[in-house]
C-alpha positions as CSV (number, residue, x, y, z in Angstrom):
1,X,1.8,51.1,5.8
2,X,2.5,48.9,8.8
3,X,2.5,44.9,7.3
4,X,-0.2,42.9,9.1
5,X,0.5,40.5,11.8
6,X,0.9,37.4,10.8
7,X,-1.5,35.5,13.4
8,X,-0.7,31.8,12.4
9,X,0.9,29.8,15.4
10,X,4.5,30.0,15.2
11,X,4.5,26.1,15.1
12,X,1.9,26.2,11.9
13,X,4.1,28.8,10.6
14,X,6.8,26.8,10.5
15,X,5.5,24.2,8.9
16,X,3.8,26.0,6.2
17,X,7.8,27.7,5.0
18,X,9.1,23.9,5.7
19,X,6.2,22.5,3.4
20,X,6.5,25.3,0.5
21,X,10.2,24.2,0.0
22,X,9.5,20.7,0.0
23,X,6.9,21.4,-2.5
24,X,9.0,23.6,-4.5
25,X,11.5,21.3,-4.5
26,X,14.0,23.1,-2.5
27,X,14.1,19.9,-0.3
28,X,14.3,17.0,-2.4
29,X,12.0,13.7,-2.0
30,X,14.0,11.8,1.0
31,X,16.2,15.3,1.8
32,X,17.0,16.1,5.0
33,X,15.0,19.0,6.6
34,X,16.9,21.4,8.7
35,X,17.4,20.2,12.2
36,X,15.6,21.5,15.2
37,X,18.9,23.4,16.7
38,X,18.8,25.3,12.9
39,X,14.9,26.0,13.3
40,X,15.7,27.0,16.5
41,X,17.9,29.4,15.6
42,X,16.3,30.7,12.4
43,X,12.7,31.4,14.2
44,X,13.6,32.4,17.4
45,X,11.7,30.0,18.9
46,X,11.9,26.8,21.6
47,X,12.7,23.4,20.6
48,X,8.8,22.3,21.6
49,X,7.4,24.5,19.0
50,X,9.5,23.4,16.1
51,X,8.8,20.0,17.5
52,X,4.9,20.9,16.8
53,X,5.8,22.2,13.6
54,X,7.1,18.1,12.5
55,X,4.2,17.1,14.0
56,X,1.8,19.1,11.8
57,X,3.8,17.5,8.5
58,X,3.8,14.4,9.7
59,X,-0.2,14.2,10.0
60,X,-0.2,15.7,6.7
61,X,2.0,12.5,5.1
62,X,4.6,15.3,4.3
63,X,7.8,14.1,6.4
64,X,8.6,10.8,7.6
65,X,11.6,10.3,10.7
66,X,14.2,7.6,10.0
67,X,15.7,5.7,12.4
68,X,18.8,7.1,13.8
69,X,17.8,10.4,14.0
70,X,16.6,13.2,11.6
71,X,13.2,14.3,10.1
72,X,13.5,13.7,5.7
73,X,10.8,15.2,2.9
74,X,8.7,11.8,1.4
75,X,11.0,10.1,-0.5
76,X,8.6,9.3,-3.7
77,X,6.3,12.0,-5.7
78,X,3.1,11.1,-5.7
79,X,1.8,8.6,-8.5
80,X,0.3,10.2,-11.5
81,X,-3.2,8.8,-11.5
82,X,-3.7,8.7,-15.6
83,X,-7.6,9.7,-16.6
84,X,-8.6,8.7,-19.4
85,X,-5.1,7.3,-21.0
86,X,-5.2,4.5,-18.2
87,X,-8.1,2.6,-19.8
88,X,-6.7,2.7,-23.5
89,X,-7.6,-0.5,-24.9
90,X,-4.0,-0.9,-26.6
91,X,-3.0,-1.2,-22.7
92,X,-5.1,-4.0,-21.7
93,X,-6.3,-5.5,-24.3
94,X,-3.1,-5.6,-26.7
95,X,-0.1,-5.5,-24.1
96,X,-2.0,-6.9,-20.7
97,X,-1.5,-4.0,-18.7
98,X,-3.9,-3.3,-16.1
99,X,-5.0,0.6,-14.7
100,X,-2.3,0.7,-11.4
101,X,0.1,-0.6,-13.9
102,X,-0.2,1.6,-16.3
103,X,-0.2,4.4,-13.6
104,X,3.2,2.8,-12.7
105,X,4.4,3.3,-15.8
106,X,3.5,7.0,-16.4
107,X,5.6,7.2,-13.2
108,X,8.5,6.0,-13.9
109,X,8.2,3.8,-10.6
110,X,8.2,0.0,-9.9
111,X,5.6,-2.6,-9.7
112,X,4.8,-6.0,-8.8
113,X,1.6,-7.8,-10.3
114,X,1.1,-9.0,-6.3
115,X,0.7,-5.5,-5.3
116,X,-2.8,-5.7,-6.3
117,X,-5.2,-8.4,-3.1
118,X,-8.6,-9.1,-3.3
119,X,-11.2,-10.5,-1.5
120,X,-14.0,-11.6,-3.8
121,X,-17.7,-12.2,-2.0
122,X,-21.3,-12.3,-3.4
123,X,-23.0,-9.2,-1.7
124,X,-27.1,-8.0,-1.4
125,X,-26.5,-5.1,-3.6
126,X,-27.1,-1.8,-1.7
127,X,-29.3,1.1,-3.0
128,X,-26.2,3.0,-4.3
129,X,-24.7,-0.6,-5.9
130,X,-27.9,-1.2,-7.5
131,X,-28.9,2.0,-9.3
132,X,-24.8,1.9,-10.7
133,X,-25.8,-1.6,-11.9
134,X,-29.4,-1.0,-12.8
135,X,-30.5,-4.2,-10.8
136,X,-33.3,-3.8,-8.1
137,X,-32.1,-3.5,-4.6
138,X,-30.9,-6.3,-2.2
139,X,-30.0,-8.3,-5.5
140,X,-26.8,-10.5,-4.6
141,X,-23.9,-9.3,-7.2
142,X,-20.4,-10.6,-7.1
143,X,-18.0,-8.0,-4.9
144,X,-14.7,-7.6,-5.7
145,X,-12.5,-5.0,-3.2
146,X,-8.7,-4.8,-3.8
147,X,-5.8,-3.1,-2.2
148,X,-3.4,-2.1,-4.3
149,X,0.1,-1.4,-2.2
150,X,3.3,0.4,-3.4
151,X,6.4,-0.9,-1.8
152,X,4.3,-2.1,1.1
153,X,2.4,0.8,1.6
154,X,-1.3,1.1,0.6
155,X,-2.3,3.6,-2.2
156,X,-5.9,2.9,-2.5
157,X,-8.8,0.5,-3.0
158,X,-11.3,0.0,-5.8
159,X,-14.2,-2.6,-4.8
160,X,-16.0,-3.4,-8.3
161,X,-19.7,-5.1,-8.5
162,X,-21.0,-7.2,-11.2
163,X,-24.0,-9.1,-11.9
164,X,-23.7,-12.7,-11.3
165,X,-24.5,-13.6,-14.8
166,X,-21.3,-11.8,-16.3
167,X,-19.0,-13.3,-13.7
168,X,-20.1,-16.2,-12.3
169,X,-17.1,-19.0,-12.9
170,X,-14.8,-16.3,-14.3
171,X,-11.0,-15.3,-13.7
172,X,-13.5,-12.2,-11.6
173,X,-14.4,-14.9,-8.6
174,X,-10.8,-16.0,-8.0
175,X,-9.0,-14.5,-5.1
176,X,-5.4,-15.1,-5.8
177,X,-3.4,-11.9,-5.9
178,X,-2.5,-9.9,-8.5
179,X,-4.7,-9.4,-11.3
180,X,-7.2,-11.3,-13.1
181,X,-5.3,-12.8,-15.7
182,X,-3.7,-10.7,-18.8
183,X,-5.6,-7.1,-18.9
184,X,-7.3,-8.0,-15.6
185,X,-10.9,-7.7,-15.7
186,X,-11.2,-5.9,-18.6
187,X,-9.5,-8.6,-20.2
188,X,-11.9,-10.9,-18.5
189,X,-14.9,-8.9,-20.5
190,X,-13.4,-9.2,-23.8
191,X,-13.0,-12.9,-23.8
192,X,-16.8,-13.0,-22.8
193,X,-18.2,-11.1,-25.2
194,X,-18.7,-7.9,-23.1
195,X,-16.3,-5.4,-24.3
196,X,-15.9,-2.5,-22.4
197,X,-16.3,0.5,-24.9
198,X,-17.7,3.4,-22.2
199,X,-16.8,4.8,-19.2
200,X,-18.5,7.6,-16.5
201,X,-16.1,8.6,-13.6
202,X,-17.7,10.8,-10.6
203,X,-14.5,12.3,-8.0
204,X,-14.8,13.8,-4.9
205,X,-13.4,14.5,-1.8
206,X,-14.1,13.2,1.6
207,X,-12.7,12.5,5.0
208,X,-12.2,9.1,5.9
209,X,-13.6,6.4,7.6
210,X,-11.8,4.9,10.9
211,X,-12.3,1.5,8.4
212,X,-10.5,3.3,5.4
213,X,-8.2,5.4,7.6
214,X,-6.3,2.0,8.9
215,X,-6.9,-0.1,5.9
216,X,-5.0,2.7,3.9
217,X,-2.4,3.5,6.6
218,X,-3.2,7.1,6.7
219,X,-2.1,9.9,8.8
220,X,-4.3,12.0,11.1
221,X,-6.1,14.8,8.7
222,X,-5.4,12.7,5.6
223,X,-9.0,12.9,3.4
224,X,-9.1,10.3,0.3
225,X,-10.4,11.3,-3.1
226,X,-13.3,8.4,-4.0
227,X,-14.2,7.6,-7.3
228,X,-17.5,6.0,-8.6
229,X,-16.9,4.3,-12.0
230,X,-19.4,2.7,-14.1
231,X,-18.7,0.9,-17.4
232,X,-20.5,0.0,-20.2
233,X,-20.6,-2.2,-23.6
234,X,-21.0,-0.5,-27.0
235,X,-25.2,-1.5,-26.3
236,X,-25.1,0.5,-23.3
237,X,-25.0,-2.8,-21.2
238,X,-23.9,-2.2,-17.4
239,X,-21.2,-4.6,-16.8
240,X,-19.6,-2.9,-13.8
241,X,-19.7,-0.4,-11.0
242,X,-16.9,0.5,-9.1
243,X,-15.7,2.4,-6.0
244,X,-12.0,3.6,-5.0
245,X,-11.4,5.2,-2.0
246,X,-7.7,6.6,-3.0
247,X,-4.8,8.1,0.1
248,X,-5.2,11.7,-1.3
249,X,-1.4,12.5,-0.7
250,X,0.1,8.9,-2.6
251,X,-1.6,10.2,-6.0
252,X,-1.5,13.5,-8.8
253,X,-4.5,13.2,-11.1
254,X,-3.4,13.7,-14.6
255,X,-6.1,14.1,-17.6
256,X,-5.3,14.9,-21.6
257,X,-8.2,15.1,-23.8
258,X,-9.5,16.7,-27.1
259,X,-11.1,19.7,-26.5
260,X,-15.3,19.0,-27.2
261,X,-16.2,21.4,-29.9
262,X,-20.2,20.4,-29.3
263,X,-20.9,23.3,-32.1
264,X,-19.1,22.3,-34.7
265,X,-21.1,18.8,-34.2
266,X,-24.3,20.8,-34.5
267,X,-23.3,22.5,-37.4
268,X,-22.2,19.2,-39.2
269,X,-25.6,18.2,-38.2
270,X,-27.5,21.2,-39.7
271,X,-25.5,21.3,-43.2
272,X,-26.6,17.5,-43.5
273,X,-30.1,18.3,-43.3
């Protein structure tokens, strides 16, 4: 049997073999990728085409060029973005380590506490903000969006809303970088009374806006994973609602969790009876 034609553009085909080595690791994080004479060569194409072929990686965040010549694989993995391990309570609460910290951690990577800006406003509460918050709509809450950067570059944003009631005169209304005091505003909670005890997380993915797509520094084709995140006291008391918009290449979502066994609860239920 005859093998199919392969009917990718020889300029996306190139890019796809160059991208499966970086991603197998056959080109190291800040390796060299062959150069264009080599591509040249090895595809039996023009110079313009494997010129396309950089371009297609670039948009994707996979290569970067360096000054003085030469095209290199991204020099850093992408972060682990811990689940459920992130918001441990012996992180915050006991050793004042906030969520991007502790995502620093996992990695293995640097960090500086003024990686983290915000601008803190009070806001009419849209009709998404409000049902998170379970506050009637166009009720002013307390806005708090930061950028979080890694070595200068953005990795995402996480805006968080709270009623004015929790906050108001709180570590959660100061703008100064970095975070909001030990075990940032988790911490903040704690001291007040408000422990956070339960968490719901929505993901998905999305394209960005032109807003997101400049604030985040992102390529052409990039889409961001956003996150919805509401949190509640032991009492079922809202105390915030948040929204990241994260760079979908700068991040590896990690999650380790007990297995639910929902009929083994039932059945303690039933022997109780």
């Amino acid at each position: 049997m005859t093998a199919s034609r392969d009917s990718r553009p020889a300029s996306q085909r190139i890019a796809d073999d160059l991208r499966a080595a970086i991603d197998a690791g056959e080109i190291g994080p800040g390796e060299k990728l062959p150069t264009t004479k080599m591509l040249v060569a090895k595809y039996g194409v023009t110079a313009e085409t494997v010129r396309q072929a950089v371009i297609r990686l670039k948009a994707a965040g996979v290569v970067t060029s360096r000054q003085g010549g030469g095209v290199y694989a991204r020099a850093l993995p992408p972060l682990k973005r811990l689940g459920i391990q992130r918001y441990d309570k012996a992180r915050w609460r006991d050793r004042g380590e906030v969520a991007f910290i502790a995502d620093r951690v996992a990695s293995g990577r640097e960090y500086n506490r003024n990686d983290q800006t915000q601008v803190v406003s009070r806001v009419p509460a849209s009709r998404a903000i409000a049902s998170g918050l379970g506050v009637p709509e166009g009720t002013e809450v307390v806005s708090r969006a930061r950028l979080v950067k890694e070595g200068g570059t953005p990795t995402h944003m996480l805006t968080s809303f709270y009623k004015i009631q929790h906050v108001e005169g709180t570590r959660l209304e100061d703008s100064t970088p970095g975070p909001a005091g030990s075990g940032g505003g988790f911490g903040v909670f704690l001291e007040l009374g408000l422990e956070p005890h339960q968490m719901t997380e929505e993901l998905y993915a999305r394209m960005p806006t032109p807003a997101e797509a400049a604030q985040l520094e992102l390529p052409a084709g990039e889409p961001v994973m956003v996150l919805h995140r509401t949190t509640y006291t032991a009492d079922g008391t809202v105390i915030e609602y948040a929204i990241g918009v994260h760079a979908a290449s700068r991040f590896a979502w990690e999650y380790n969790f007990l297995i639910p066994d929902s009929a083994e609860a039932k059945g303690e239920a039933t022997n109780a009876e």
